[in-house]
Backbone as JSON, one array per atom type, in Angstrom:
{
  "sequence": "XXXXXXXXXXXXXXXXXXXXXXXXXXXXXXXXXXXXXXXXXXXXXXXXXXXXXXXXXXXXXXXXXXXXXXXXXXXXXXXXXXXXXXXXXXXXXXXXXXXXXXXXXXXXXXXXXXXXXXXXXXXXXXXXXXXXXXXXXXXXXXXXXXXXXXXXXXXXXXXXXXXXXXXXXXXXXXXXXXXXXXXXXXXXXXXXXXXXXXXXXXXXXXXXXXXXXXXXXXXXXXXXXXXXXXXXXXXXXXXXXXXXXXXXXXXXXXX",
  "N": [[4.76, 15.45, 25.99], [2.63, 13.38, 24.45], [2.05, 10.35, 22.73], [-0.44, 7.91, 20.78], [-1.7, 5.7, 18.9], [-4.01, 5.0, 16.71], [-6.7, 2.75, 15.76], [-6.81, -0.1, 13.32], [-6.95, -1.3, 10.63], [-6.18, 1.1, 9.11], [-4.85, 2.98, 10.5], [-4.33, 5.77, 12.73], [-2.19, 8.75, 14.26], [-2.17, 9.81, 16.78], [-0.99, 12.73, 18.56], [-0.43, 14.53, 21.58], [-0.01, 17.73, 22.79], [1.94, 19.95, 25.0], [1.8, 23.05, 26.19], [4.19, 25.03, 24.38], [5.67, 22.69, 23.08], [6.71, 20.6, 20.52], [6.03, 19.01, 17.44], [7.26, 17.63, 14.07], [6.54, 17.63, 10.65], [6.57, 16.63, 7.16], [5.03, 19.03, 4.61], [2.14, 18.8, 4.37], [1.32, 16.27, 5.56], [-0.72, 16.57, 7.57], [-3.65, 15.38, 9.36], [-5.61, 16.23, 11.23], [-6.43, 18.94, 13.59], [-6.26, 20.73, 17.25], [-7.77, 23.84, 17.35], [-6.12, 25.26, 18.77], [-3.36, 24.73, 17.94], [-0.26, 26.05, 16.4], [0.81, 26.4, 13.26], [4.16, 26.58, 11.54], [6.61, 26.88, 9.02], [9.85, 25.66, 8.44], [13.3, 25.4, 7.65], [14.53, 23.33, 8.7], [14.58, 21.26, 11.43], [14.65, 22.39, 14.15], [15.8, 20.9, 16.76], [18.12, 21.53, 18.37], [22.09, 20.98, 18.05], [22.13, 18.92, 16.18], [19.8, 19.0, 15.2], [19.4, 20.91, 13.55], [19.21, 20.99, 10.92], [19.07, 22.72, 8.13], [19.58, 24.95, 5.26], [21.14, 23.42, 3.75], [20.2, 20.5, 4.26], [17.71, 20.77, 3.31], [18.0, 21.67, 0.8], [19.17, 18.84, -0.02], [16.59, 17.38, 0.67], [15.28, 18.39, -1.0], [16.14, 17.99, -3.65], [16.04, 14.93, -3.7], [12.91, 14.85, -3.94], [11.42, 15.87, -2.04], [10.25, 18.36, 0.16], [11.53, 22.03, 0.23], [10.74, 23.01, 2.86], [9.72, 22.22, 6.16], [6.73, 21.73, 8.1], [6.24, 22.78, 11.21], [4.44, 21.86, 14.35], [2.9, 23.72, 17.2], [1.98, 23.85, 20.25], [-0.14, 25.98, 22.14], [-1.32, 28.27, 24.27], [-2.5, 26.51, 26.24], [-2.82, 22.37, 26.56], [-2.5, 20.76, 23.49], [-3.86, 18.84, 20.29], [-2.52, 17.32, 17.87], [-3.26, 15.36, 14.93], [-2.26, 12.44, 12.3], [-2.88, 10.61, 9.45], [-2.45, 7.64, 8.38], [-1.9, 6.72, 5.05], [-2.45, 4.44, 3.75], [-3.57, 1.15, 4.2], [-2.06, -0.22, 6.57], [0.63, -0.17, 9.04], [2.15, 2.25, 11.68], [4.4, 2.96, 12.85], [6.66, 3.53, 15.6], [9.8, 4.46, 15.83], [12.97, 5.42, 17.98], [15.72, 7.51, 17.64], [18.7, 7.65, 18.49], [21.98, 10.08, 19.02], [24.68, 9.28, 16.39], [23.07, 7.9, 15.12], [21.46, 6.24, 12.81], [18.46, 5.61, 10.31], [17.27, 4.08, 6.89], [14.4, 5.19, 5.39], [11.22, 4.28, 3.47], [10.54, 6.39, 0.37], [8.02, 7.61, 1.29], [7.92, 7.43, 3.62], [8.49, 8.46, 6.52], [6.29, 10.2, 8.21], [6.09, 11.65, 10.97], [7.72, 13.64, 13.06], [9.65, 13.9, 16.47], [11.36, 17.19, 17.27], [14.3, 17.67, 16.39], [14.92, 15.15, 14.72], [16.15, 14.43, 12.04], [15.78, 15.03, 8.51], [16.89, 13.74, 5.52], [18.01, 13.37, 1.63], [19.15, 9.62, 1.38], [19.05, 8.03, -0.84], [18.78, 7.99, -4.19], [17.86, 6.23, -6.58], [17.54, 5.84, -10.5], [14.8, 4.64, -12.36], [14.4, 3.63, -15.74], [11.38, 4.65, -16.79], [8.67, 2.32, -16.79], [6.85, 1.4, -13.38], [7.81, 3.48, -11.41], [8.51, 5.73, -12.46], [9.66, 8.97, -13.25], [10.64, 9.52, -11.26], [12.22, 7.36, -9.77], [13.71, 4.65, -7.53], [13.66, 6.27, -3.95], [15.41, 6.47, -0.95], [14.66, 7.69, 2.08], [16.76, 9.17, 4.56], [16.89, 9.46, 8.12], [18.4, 11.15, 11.01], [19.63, 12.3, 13.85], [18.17, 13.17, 17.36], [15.47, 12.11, 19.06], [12.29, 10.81, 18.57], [10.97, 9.09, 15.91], [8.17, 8.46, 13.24], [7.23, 6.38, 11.81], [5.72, 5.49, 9.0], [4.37, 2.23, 7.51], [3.22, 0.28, 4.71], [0.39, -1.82, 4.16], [1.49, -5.29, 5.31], [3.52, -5.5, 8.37], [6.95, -7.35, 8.06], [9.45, -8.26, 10.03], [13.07, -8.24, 10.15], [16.2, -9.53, 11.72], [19.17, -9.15, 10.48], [22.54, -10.83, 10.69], [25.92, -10.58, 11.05], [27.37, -9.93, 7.67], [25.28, -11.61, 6.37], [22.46, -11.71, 3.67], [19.63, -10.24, 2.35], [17.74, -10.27, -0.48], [15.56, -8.2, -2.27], [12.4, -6.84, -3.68], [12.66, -3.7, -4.44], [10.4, -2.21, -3.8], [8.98, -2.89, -2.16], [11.04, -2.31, -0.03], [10.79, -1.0, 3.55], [12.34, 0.15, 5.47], [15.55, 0.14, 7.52], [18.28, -0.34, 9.64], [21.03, 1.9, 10.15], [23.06, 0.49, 10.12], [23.12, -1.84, 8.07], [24.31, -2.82, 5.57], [23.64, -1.36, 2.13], [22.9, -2.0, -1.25], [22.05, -1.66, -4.84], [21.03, -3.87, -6.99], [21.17, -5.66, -10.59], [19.38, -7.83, -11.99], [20.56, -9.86, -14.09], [19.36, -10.44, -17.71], [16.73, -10.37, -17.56], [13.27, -8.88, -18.52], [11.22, -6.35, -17.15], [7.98, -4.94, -16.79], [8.04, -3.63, -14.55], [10.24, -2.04, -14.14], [10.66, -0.74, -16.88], [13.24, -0.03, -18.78], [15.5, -0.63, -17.75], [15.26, -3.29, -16.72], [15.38, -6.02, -14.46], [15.52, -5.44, -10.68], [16.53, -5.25, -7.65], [17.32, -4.78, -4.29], [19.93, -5.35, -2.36], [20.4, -6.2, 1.1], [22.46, -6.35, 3.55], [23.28, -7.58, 6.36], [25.57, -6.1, 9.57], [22.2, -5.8, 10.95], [19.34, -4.15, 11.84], [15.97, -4.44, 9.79], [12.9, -3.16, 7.94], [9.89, -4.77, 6.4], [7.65, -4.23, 3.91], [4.15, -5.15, 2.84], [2.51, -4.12, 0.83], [3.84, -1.71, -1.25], [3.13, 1.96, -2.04], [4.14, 1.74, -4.93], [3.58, -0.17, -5.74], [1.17, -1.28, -5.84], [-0.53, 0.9, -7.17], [0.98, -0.07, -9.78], [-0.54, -2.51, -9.92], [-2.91, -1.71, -10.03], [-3.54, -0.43, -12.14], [-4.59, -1.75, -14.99], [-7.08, -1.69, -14.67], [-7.78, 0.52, -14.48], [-10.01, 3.97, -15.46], [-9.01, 4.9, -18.68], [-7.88, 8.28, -20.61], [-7.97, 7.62, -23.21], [-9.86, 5.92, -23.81], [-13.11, 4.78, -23.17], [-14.95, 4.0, -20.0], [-14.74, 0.65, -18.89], [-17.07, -1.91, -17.64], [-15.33, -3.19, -15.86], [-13.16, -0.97, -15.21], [-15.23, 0.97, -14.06], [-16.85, 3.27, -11.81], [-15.37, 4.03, -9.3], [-12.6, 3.42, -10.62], [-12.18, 5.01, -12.18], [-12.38, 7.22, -10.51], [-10.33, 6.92, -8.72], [-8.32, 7.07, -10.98], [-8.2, 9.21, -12.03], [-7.29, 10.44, -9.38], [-4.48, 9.93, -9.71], [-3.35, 10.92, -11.96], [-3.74, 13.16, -11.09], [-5.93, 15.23, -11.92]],
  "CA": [[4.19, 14.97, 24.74], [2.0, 11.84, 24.55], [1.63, 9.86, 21.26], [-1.34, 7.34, 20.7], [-1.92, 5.23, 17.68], [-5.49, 4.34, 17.29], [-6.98, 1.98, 14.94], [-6.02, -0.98, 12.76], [-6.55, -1.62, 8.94], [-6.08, 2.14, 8.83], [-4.07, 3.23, 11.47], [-4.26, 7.26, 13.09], [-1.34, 8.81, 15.24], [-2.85, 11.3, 17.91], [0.23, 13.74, 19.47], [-1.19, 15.33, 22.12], [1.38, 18.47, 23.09], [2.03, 20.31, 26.04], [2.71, 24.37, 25.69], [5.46, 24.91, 24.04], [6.05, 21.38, 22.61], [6.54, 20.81, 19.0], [5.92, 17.81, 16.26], [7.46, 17.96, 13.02], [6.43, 16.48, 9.69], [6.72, 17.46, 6.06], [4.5, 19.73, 4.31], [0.58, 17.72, 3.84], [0.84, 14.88, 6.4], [-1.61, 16.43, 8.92], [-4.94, 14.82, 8.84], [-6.72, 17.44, 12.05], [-5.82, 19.26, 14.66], [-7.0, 21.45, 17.91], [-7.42, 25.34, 16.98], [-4.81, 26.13, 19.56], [-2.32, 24.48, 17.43], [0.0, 26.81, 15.54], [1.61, 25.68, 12.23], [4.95, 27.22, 10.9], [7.4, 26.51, 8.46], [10.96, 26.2, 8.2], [14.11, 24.49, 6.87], [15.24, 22.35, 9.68], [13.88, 20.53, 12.5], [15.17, 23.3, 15.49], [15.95, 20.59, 17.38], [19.49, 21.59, 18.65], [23.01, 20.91, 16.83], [22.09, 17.97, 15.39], [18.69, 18.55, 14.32], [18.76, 21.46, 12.97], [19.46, 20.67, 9.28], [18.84, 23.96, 7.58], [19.39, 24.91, 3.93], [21.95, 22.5, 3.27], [19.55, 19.77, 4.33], [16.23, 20.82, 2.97], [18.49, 21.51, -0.2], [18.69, 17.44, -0.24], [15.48, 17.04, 0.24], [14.28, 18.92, -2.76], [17.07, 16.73, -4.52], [15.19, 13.76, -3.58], [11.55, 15.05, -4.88], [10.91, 16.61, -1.44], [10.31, 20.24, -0.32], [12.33, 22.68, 1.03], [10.7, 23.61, 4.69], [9.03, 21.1, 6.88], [5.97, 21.85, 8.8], [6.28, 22.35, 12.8], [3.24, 22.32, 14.8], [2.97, 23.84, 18.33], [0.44, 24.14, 20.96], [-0.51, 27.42, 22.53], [-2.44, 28.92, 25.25], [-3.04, 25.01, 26.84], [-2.23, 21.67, 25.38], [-3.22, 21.13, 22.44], [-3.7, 17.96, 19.77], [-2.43, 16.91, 16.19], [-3.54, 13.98, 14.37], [-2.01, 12.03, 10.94], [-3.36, 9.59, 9.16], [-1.93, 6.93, 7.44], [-2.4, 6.85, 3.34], [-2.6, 3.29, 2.93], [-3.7, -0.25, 5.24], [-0.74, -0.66, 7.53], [1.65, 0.44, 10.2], [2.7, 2.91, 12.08], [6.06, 2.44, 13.64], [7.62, 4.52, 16.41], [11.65, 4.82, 16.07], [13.83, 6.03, 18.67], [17.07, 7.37, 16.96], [20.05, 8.3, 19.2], [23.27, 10.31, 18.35], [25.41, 8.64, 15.77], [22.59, 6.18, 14.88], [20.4, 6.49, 11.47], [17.86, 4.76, 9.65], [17.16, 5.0, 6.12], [13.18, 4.83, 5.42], [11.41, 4.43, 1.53], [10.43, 7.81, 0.18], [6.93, 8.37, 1.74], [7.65, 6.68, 5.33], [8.48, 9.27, 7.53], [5.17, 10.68, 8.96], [6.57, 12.98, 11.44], [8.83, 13.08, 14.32], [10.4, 15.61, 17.41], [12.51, 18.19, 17.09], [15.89, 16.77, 16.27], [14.88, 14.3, 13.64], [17.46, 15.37, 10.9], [15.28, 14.08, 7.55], [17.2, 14.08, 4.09], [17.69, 12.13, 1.23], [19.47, 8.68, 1.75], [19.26, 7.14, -2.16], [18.0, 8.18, -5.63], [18.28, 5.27, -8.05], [16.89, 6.58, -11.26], [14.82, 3.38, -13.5], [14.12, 4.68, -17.12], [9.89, 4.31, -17.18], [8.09, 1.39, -15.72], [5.73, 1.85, -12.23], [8.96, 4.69, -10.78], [8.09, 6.71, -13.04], [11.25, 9.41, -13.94], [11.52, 9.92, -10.06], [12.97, 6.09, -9.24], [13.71, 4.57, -5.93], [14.19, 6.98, -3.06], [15.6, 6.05, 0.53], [14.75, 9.27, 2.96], [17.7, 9.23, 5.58], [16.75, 9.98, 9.17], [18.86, 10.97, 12.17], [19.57, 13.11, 14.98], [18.16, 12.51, 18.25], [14.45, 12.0, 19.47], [11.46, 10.28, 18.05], [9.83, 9.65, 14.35], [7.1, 7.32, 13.28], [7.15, 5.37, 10.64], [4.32, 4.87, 7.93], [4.72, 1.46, 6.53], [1.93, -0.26, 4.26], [0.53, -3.7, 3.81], [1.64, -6.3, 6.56], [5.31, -5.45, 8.42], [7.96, -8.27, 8.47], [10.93, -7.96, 10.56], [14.12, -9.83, 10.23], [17.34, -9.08, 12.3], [20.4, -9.86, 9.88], [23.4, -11.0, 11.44], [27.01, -9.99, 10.01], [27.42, -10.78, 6.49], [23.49, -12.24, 5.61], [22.0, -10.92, 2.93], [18.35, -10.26, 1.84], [17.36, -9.18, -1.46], [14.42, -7.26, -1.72], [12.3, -5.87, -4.57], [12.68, -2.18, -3.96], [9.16, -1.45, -3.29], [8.99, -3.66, -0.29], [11.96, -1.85, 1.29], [10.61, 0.02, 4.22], [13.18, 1.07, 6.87], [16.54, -0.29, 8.01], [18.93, 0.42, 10.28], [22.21, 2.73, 9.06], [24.39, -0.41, 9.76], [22.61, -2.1, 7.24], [24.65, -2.04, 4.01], [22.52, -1.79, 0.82], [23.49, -1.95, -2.95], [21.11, -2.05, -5.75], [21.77, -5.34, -8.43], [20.24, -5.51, -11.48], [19.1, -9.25, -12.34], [20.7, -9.96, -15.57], [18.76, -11.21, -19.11], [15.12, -10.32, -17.45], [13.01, -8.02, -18.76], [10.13, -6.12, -16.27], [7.2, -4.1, -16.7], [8.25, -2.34, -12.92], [11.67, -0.83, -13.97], [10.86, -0.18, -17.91], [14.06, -0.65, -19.72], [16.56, -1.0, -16.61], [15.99, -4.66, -16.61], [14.54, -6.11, -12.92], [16.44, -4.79, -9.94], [16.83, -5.81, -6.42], [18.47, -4.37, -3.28], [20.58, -6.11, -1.36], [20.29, -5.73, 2.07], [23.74, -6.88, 4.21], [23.81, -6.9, 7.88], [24.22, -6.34, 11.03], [21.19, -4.77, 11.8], [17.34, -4.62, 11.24], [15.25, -4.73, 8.64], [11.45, -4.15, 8.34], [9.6, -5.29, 5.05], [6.05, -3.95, 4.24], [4.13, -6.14, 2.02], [1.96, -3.6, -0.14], [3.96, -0.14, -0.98], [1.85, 1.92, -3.11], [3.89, 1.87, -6.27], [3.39, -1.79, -6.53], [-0.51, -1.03, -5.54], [-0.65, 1.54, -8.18], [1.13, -0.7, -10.96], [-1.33, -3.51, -10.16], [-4.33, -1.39, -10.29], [-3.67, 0.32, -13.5], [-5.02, -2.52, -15.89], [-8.44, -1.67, -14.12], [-8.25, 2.19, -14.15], [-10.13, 4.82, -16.38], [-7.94, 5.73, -19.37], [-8.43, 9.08, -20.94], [-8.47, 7.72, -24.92], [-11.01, 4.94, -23.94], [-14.26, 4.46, -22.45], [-14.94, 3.56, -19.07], [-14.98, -0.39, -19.29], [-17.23, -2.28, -16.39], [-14.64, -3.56, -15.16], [-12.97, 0.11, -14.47], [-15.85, 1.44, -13.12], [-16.85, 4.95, -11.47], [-14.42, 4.14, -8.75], [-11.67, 3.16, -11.07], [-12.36, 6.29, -12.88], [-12.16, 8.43, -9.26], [-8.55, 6.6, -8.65], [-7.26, 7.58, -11.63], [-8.05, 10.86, -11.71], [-6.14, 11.04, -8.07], [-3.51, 9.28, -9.39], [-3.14, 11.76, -12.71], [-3.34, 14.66, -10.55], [-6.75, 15.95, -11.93]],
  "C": [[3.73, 13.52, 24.92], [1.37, 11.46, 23.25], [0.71, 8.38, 21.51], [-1.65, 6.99, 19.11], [-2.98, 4.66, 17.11], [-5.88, 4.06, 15.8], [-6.37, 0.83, 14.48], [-5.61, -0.79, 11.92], [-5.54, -0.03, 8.78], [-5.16, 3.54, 9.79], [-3.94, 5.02, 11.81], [-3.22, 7.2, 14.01], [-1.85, 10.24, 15.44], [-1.39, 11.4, 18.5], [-0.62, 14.81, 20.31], [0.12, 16.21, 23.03], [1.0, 19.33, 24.04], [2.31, 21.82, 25.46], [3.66, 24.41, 25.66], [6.28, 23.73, 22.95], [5.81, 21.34, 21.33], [6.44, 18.65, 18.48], [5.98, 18.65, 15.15], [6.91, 16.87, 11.88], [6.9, 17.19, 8.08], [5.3, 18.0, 5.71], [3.2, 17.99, 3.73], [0.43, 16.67, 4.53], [-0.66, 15.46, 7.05], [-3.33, 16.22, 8.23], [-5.7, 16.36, 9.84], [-5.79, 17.47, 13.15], [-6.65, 20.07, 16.0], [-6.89, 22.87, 17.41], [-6.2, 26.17, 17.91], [-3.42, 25.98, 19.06], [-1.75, 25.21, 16.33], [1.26, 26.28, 14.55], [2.83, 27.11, 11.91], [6.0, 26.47, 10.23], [8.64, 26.73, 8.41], [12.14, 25.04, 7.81], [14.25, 23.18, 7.83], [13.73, 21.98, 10.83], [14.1, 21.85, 13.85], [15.38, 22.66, 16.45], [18.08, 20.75, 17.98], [20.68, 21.21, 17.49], [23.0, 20.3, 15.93], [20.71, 17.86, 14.8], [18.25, 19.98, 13.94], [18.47, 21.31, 11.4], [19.81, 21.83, 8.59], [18.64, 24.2, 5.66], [20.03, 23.94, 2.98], [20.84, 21.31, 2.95], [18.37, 20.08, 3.45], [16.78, 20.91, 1.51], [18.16, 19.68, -0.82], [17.33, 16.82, -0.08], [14.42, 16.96, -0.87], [14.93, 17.84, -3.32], [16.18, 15.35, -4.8], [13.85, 13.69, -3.73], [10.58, 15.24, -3.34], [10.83, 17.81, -0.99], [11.5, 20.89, 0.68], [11.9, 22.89, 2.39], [10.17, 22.22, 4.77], [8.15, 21.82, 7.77], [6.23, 21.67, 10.45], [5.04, 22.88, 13.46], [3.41, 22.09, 16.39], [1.81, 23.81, 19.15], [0.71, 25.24, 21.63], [-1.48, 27.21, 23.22], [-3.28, 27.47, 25.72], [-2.19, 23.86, 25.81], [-3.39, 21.45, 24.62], [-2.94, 19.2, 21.19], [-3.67, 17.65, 18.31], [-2.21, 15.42, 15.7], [-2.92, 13.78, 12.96], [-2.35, 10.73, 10.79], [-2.7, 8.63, 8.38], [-2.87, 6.83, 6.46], [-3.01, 5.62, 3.17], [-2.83, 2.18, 4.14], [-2.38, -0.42, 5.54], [-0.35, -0.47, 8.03], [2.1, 1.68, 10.33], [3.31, 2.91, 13.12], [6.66, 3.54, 14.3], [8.72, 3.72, 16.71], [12.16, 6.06, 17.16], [14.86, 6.08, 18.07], [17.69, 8.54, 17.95], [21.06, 8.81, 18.17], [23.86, 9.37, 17.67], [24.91, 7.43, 14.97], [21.86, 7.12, 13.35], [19.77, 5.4, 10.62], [17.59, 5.45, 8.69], [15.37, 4.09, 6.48], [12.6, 4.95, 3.93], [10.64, 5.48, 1.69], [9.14, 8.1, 1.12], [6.85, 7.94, 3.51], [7.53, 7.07, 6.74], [7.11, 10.47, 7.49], [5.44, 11.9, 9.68], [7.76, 12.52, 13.17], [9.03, 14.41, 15.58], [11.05, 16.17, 16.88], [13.74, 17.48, 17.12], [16.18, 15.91, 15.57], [15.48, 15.23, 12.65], [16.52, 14.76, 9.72], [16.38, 14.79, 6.12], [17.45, 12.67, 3.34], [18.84, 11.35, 1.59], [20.01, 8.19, 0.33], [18.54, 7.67, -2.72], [18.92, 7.32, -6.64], [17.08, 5.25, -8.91], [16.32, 5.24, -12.08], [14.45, 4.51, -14.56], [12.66, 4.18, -17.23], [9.95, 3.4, -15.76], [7.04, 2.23, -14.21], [6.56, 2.76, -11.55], [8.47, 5.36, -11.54], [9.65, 7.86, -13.75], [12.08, 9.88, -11.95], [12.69, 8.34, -9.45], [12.81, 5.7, -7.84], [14.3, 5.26, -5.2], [14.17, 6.72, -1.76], [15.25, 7.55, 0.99], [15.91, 8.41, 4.19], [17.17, 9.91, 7.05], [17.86, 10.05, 10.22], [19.3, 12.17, 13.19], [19.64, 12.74, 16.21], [16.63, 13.1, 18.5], [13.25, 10.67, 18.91], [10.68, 10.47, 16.62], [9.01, 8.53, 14.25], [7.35, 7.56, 11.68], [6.12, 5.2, 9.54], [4.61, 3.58, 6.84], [3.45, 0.6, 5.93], [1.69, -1.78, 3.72], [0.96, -4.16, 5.75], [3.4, -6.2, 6.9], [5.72, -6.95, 8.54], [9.35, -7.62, 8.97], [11.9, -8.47, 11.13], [15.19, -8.71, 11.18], [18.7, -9.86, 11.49], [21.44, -9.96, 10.6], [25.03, -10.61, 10.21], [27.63, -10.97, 8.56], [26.45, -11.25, 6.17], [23.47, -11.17, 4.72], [21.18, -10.68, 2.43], [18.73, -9.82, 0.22], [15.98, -9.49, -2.06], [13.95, -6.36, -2.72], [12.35, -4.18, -3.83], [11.25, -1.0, -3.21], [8.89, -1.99, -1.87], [10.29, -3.22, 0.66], [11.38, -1.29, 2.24], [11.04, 0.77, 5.26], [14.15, -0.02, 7.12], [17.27, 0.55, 8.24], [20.22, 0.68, 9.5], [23.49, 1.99, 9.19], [24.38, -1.57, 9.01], [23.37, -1.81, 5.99], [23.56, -2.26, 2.76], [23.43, -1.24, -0.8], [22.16, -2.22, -4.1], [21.61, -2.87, -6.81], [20.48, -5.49, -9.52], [20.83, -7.36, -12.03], [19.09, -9.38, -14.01], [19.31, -10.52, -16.52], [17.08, -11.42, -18.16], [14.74, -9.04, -17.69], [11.93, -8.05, -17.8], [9.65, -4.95, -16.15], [7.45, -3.18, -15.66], [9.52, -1.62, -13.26], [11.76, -0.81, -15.73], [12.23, -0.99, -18.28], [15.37, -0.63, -18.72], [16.12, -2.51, -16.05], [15.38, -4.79, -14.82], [15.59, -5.86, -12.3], [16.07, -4.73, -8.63], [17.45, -5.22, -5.58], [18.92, -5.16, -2.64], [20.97, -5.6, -0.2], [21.45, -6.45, 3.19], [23.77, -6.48, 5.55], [25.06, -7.07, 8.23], [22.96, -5.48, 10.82], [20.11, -4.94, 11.23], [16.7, -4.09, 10.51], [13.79, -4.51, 8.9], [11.24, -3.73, 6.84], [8.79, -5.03, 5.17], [5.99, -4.58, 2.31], [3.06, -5.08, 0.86], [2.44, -2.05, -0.14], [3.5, 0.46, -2.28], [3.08, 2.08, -4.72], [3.54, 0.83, -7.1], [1.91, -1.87, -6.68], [-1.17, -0.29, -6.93], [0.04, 0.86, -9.72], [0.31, -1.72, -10.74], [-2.8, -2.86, -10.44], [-4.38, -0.62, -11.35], [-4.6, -0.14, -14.42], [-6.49, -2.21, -15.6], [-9.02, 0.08, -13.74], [-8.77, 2.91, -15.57], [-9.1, 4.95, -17.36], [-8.72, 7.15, -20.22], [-8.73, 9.05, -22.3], [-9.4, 6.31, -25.27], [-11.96, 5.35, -22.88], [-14.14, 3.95, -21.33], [-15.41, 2.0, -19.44], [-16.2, -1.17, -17.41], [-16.37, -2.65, -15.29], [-13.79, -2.15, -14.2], [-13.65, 0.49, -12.96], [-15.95, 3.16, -12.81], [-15.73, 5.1, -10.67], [-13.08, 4.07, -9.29], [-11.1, 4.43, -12.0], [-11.98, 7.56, -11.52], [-10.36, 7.83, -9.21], [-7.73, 6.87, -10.0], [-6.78, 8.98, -12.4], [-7.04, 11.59, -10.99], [-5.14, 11.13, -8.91], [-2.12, 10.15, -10.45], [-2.92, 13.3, -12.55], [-4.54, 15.31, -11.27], [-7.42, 16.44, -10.9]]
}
């Protein structure tokens, strides 16, 4: 297997697979592929004891507002090549995770990985309204043993905490730390904030040892800043909207 990450603002990850050889992701990452590549679905990763997951796992996934199977794509009859694209301007991060190790990652981060990546959820902290919506903040949990890539958006920062430091970190800018990383969510007394509705502003605290990376635009903060400028459906398109502002909020409504 040979992975290739090509581009900048916008970043593509080419997997180019050998017969036999698999890449996993969840259901809708894949941007294109070669016709020799054969898709199938199933609970787990099939990567051996530790990566298979199964119903238990994919159980937590639903939990956490993802699906039950995960997409595995093989190559056949030669090798063969599958491409994903990143959603949003920014990074794509290849993690190595060994036995006993785990990172958590924020809900949309994990892209795809080998066989043996264990994915479930990590955290569901529920806000009431605001830019979360009724799903809240969700960590995905990775671990096993092989390779996953990362999707992080905006510009990465990456600190290495030492034992006892402590970041804190609006929740949308979390995007991956390691599983010796403690985290707690704190809610910042006597402020009120449009991003968490009527749960009051709210912070994670991030406690090492271990590393940290920070992405500086994740889309729910993208999507609460570009609202004020989107179509609504019981007004008029304003200039300022626009046709495009009108196409994004269509997406964004699910029409």
């Amino acid at each position: 297997m040979q992975a290739e990450i090509k581009g900048t603002t916008m970043p593509v990850l080419e997997v180019t697979l050998q017969p036999g050889e698999q890449v996993v992701s969840t259901h809708g990452e894949l941007s294109w592929m070669t016709p020799n590549i054969q898709m199938s679905q199933h609970m787990g990763t099939g990567g051996g004891s530790g990566g298979h997951g199964g119903l238990m796992q994919g159980l937590k996934r639903v939990m956490g507002g993802g699906g039950l199977f995960l997409t595995h794509y093989e190559a056949t009859q030669g090798p063969g090549m599958v491409t994903f694209a990143a959603k949003l301007p920014g990074h794509i991060l290849p993690t190595d995770i060994a036995p006993g190790q785990a990172f958590f990652v924020h809900r949309h981060g994990w892209l795809c990985g080998t066989p043996g990546i264990t994915p479930s959820i990590g955290l569901q902290q529920t806000f009431r309204g605001g830019m979360w919506g009724g799903d809240g903040f969700i960590l995905q949990k990775l671990e096993g043993q092989g390779r996953a890539w990362i999707e992080l958006s905006g510009e990465l920062v990456h600190y290495t905490l030492a034992p006892g430091q402590t970041l804190m970190v609006h929740p949308g800018h979390v995007g991956m730390f390691e599983g010796s990383v403690q985290f707690t969510m704190t809610r910042v007394p006597g402020i009120a904030n449009m991003a968490f509705g009527a749960d009051g502003f709210q912070l994670v605290a991030l406690t090492g040892p271990g590393q940290i990376w920070l992405q500086s635009m994740p889309l729910p903060v993208l999507a609460h800043s570009l609202q004020p400028y989107l179509a609504r459906q019981d007004a008029p398109q304003t200039a300022e909207a626009g046709a495009i502002g009108g196409i994004i909020g269509n997406i964004m409504r699910g029409q």
